[in-house]
Structure formats: structure tokens, C-alpha cells
C-alpha positions in Angstrom: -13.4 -31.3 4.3 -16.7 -32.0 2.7 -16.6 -32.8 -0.9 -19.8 -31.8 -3.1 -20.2 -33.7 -6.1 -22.9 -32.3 -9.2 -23.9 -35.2 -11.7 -27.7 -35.8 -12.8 -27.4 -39.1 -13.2 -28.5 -40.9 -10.3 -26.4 -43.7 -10.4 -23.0 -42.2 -11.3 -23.8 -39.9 -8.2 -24.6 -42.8 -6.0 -21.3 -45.0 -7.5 -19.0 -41.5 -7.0 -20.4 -41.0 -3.4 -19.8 -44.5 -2.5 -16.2 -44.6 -3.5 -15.6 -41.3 -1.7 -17.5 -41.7 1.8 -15.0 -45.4 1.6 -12.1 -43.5 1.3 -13.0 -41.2 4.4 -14.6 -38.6 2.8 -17.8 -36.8 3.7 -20.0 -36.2 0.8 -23.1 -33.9 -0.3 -24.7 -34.2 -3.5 -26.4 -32.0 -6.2 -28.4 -33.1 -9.4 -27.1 -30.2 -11.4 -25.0 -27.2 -11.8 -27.4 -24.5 -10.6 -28.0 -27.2 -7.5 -24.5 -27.1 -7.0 -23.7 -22.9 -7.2 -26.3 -22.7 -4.5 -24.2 -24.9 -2.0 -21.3 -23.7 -3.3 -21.7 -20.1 -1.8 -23.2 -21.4 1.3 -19.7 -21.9 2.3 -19.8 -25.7 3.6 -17.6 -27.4 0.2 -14.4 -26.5 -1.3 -13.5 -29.3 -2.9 -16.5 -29.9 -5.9 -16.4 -33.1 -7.9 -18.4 -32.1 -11.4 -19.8 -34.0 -15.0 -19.7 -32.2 -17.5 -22.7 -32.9 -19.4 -25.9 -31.6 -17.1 -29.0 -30.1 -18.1 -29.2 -26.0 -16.5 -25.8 -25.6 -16.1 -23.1 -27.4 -17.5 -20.0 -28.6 -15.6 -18.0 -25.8 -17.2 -20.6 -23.4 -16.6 -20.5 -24.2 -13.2 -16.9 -23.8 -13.0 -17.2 -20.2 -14.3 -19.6 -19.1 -11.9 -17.4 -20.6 -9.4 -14.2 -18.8 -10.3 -16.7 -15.6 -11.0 -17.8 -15.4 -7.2 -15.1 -16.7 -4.7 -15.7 -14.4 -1.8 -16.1 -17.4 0.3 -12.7 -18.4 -0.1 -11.4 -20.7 -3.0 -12.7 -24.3 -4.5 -10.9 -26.8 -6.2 -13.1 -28.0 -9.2 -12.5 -31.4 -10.9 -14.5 -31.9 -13.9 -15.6 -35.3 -15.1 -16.3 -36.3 -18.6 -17.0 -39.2 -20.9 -15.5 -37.1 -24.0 -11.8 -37.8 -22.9 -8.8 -35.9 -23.4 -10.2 -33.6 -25.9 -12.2 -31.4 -23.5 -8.9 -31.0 -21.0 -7.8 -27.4 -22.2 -11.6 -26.2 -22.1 -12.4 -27.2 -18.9 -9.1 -26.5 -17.2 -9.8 -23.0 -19.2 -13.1 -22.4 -17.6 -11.1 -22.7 -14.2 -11.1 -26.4 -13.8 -8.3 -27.3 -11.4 -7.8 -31.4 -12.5 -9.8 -33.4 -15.1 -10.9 -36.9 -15.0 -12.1 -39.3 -17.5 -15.2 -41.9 -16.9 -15.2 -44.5 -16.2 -13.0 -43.0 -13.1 -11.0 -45.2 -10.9 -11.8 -44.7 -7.9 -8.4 -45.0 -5.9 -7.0 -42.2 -8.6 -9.9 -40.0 -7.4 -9.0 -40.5 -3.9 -5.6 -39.3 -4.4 -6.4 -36.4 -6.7 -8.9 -35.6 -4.0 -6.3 -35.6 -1.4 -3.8 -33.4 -3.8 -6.9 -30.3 -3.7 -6.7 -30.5 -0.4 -3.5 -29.8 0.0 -4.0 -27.3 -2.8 -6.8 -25.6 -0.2 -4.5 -25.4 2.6 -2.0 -23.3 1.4 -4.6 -20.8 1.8 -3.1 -20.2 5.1 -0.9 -18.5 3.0 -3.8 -16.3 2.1 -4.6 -15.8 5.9 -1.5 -15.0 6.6 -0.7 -12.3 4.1 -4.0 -10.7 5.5 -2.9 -11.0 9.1 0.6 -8.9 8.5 -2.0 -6.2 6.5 -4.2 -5.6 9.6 -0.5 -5.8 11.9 0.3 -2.6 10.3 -3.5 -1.0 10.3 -3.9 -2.0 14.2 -1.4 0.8 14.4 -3.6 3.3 13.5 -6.7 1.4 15.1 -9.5 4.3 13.6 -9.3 3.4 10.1 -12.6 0.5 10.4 -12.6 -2.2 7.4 -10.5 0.0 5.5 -8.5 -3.1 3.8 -11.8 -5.8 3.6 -13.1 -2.8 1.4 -9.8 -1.8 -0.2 -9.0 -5.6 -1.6 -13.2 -5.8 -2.9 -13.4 -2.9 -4.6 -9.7 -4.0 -6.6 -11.4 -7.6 -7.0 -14.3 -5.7 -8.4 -11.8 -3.2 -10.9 -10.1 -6.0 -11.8 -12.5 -8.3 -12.7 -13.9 -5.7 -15.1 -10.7 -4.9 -16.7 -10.6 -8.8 -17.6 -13.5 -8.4 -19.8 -11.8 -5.8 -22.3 -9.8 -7.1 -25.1 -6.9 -4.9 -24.2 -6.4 -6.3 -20.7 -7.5 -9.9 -21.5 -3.8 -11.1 -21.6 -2.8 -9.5 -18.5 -5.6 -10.3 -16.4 -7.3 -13.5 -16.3 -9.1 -15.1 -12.9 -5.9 -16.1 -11.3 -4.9 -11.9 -11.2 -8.6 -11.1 -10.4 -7.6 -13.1 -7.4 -4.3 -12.0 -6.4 -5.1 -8.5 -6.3 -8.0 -9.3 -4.1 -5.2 -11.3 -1.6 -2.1 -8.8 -2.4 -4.1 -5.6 -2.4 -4.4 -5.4 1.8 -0.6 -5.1 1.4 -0.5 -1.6 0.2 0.0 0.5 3.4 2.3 -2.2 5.2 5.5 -0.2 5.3 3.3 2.2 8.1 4.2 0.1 10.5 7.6 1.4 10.3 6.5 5.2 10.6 7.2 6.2 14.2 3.8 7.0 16.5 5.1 10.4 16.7 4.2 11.1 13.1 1.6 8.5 12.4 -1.1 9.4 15.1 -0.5 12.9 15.2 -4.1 14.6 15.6 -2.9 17.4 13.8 -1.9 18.5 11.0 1.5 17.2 10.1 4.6 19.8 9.2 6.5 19.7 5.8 9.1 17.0 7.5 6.5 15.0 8.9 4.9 14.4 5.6 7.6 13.6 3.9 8.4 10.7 6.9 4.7 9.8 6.6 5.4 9.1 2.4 8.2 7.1 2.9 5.6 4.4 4.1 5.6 3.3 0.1 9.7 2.4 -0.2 9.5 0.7 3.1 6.6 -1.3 1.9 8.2 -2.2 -0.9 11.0 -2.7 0.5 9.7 -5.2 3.0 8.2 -7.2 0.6 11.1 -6.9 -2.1 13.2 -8.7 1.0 10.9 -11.2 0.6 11.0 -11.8 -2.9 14.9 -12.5 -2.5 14.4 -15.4 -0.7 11.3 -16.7 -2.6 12.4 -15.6 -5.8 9.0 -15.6 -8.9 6.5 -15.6 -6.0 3.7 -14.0 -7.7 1.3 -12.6 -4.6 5.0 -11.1 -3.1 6.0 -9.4 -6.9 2.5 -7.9 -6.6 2.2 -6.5 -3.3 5.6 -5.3 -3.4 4.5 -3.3 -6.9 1.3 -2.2 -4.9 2.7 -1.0 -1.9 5.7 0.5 -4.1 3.0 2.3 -6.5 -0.1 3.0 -5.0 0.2 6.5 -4.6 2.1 7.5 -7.9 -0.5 9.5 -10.2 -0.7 8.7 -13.8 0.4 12.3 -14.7 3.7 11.9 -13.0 2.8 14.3 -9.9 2.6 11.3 -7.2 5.3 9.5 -5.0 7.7 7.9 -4.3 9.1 7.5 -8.0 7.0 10.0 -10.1 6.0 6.9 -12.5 3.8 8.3 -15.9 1.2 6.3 -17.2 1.9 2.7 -18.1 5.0 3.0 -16.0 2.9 2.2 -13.1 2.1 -1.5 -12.7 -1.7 -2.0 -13.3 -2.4 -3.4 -9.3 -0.8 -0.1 -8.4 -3.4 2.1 -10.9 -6.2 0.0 -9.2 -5.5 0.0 -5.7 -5.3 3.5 -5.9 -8.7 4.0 -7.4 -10.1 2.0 -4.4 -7.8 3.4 -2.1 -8.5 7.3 -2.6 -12.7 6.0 -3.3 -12.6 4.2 0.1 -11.2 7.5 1.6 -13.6 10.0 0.2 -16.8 7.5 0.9 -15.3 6.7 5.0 -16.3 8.7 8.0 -13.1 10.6 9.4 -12.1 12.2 12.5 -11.9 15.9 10.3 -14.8 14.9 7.8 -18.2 13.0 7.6 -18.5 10.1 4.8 -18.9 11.8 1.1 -21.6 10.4 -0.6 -21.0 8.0 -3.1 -22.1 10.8 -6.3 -19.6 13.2 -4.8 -16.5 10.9 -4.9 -17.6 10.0 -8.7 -17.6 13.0 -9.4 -14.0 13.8 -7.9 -12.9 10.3 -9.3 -14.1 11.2 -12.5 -12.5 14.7 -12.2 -9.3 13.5 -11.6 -9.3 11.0 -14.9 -5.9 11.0 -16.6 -4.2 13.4 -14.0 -4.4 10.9 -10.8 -6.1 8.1 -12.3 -5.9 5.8 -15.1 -8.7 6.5 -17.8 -9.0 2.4 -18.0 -9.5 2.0 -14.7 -11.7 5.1 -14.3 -14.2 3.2 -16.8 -14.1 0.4 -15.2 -15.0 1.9 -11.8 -17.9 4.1 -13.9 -19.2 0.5 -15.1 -18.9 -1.2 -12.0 -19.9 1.8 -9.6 -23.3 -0.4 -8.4 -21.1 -3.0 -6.8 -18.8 -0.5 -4.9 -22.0 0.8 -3.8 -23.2 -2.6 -2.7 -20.0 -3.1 -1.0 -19.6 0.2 0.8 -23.1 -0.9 2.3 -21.8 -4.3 3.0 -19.3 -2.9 5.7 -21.6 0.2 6.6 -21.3 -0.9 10.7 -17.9 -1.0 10.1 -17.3 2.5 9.0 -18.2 4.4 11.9 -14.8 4.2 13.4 -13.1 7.5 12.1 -9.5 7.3 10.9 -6.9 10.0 10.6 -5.0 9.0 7.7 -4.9 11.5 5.0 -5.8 10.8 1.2 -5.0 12.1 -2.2 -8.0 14.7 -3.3 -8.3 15.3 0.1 -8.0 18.3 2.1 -7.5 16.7 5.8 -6.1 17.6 8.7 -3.0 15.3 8.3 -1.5 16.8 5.4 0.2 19.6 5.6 -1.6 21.8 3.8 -4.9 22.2 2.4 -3.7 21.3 -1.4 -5.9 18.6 -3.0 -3.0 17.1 -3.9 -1.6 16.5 -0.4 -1.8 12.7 0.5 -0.6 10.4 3.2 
């Protein structure tokens, strides 16, 4: 794992690079912090050794940009300073992951080196919740990049939301990144809805609905097993609230619980903005794409009945980067689906209510 470390001082570079490379370590270097961001999002380093004190960006700035823009997959940051123990809670604040003082010792930063990497490969875990998201999609094999768009577009909600006062207790970086991870998880419990039902082409009968809606219990369900043997496991207590709540409706007309308002976990009101947005904006066997001013409009139109106002906002503000992502994964949506949405009259529903949803 190459280790990038950021100082403009030539010679603590060279005297940090030497004790690194000895311990095994393959190093790459940057003189400051906007050096640094560049390498950073080319992908090759995810461990970063920082100072904090550098001209252009600081080591804290860095580590906000870092922790603003993790599409690549995560970094462990460790900041350096001569200021000692005061500046711990403000760089571990910024999204630090270990502080150091200088003069360092270099066997210390050898081991704390080895501890982020074993930080880094738990993202298997990551990998793997990911993997038993696209088990259940291969089901239903039409549906394109449905979840790489779903989980960016609730990255890019949430993110938002963490800006405004009145969600700045409840989401901070570390939920900006677990609804990006958990957020694939919403539609798992299809993989227990029987073929007969889930890849009908045609429309499906009263029963057959309600079969195809129990997909949000068994979801939950699933992942609620889970939680009982890894009791507090954050990413499992969120995809289980996702997959439970995604298709409630803050008015109280949605399923499986007919949850009002707050009631409805917060991941659950932004996954299904994203959800029902990458619906109305993807190619389907019964429909062409909807341009991106037509499901604003519909999103918008549907503000305090289906969606959350907060989260309506926050789509409204951010609408440029759902734009940029839809575009992003534009090959990827020529596959048609045949999944039904909410706001959408499709062929899978079984009628041609607005309000029917798969």
C-alpha cells in the first residue's frame, strides 16, 4: 500500500520518507496540501501522512477536502504537528484518523501506519455489503447501475443535509458515508420475491402487488437477523432502517408501516428521494428516460405528501450534481428495467394510480 506523505519542508519530507521506505513502505511525496488532493483522487494512496502547517492548504484543510470527496474509496489521514496535544480534537475533527507529534519516532509511525492499514481493509466489508446488493438486482438483470446511482445521489442528499444547522447533529462525514455504503441495501429483500411475480412483463394483479411490497419487511428482516448477532453495528441498523422505510411517504400513504413524518428514519426519506428520481430519470421497458426538469417538477410536486420538505431542498440545491451523476452512468442506463416506482404509472403496478409502487 503506497503511503503519500504532504510536508513543504524538504527535509522533514526526506527524514519521514526515509524512515518509511526502511520499514517496508513505498512512499510518494507532495510539497503541499493542494499537491497532495491531486494524488489523492488519482486513486494510487490511501494511507496520507500530513504537517499541519503548509502554505496553500493546510494539513486540516487537506483533511477536509479528503473526507469531502471519497469516491475513490476511503484514506486514513494522520496529521503531524509541532503544536502538540492541543490541536488533537481539531484535527481529528476535520477527519483526521490518528495524530502525531514532531519530533516523531519513527518505530511509533510504523506501527500506527500498520494500524490504518488494517483500518483500510476492513473495507472488504464495504465490498461486501455492495456484492449481496447487486445478488439481489442480478435477479432482475434490466435495472442498469440502478444502485451505483442510488447510493450517489444519497451521498450527495446527505452531504447537503450536513450543512444545515438542524441536521448538523445527526449527520456528520461518518453518515454521509454510511448511507453512501448502506443505501445499495434498500431493495435486498427482492431476492426473496418468487420469479413468478418479480419478472412478470405485465402488469401485476392486486395479489401480486401486495407479494411484490413485502420486499421492504423481508429486507428488513434480513438485515434485522443480522443485527442480532452483531448487535450496535451501525452500517447493519441503517440498511435495515432503509430497506424497512424506503417506500413509506411522509404523509402516511406508503408501506409497509404507514410511518408519518419524522417517524421515518432520515436514510429512509433520502433513499427514497434517489430511489423514485433514479426511476423517473432511467430508460424502462414501458417508458423512455424523463428528462431531468420533468422529474423536478414531479419531485417537487410531491413535497410534503411523498417526500420530505428537508430533503426536497436539499435535492433542489444539489440538483447540478444529480445531473452530473445521471451523465456519469449515461452508458449504463440503456438497459430497461421493469420494476415499478412510486409516481409512476408502469406496467408493473396494478393499476395506473400514481401512487402505485413496486
Amino acid at each position: 500500500m503506497r503511503i503519500l506523505i504532504v510536508d513543504d519542508d524538504a527535509t522533514s519530507l526526506e527524514m519521514l520518507g526515509h524512515a518509511l521506505t526502511c520499514a517496508g513502505h513505498e512512499v510518494v511525496t507532495a510539497r503541499n496540501g493542494r499537491e497532495a488532493l491531486t494524488i489523492v483522487r488519482g486513486g494510487s494512496c490511501r494511507v496520507v501522512i500530513s504537517d499541519w502547517e503548509m502554505p496553500e492548504m493546510t494539513g486540516v484543510e487537506l483533511c477536509r477536502a479528503i473526507r469531502a470527496d471519497e469516491a475513490a474509496g476511503y484514506v486514513y489521514i494522520i496529521l503531524l504537528s509541532a503544536r502538540g496535544e492541543k490541536d488533537v480534537v481539531e484535527g481529528l475533527s476535520a477527519g483526521a484518523d490518528d495524530f502525531m507529534s514532531k519530533p516523531f519516532n519513527p518505530a511509533e509511525m510504523s506501527v500506527r501506519v500498520r494500524i490504518g492499514e488494517r483500518v483500510l481493509s476492513l473495507e472488504t466489508r464495504d465490498l461486501t455489503i455492495f456484492a449481496m446488493a447487486k445478488l439481489a438486482e442480478s435477479r432482475d438483470p434490466e435495472t442498469g447501475a440502478h444502485l451505483e446511482r442510488v447510493c450517489n445521489y444519497s451521498r450527495t442528499l446527505a452531504h447537503y443535509l450536513s450543512t444545515q444547522p438542524r441536521f448538523a447533529k445527526e449527520v456528520d462525514a461518518g453518515y454521509v458515508r454510511l448511507i453512501y455504503l448502506t443505501s445499495p441495501l434498500h431493495d435486498i429483500g427482492k431476492v426473496a420475491i418468487p420469479d413468478c411475480v418479480l419478472l412478470k412483463p405485465g402488469r401485476l394483479s392486486n395479489h401480486e402487488f401486495e407479494i411484490m411490497k413485502t420486499h421492504a419487511t423481508l429486507g428488513a428482516q434480513t438485515l434485522e437477523a443480522a443485527l442480532r448477532q452483531f448487535p450496535g453495528v451501525r452500517f447493519l441498523e441503517m440498511g435495515r432502517d432503509i430497506a424497512a422505510t424506503h417506500h413509506e411517504r411522509f404523509d402516511g400513504s406508503g408501506y409497509p408501516a404507514r410511518l408519518v413524518g419524522e417517524q421515518i428514519p432520515l436514510a429512509g426519506r433520502i433513499v427514497a428521494l434517489a430511489d423514485v428520481y433514479d426511476a423517473l430519470t432511467s430508460k424502462r421497458i414501458y417508458k423512455d428516460a424523463f428528462s431531468h426538469d420533468i422529474a423536478h417538477s414531479i419531485i417537487l410536486k410531491e413535497s410534503g405528501s411523498h417526500f420530505d420538505p428537508d430533503v426536497v431542498d436539499a435535492f433542489v440545491q444539489t440538483e447540478k450534481r444529480f445531473i452530473s451523476i445521471r451523465t456519469e452512468f449515461e452508458e449504463l442506463e440503456e438497459a430497461p428495467g421493469s420494476i415499478g416506482h412510486p409516481s409512476l404509472p408502469t406496467s408493473r403496478s396494478p393499476s395506473l394510480s400514481v401512487s402505485a409502487s413496486c
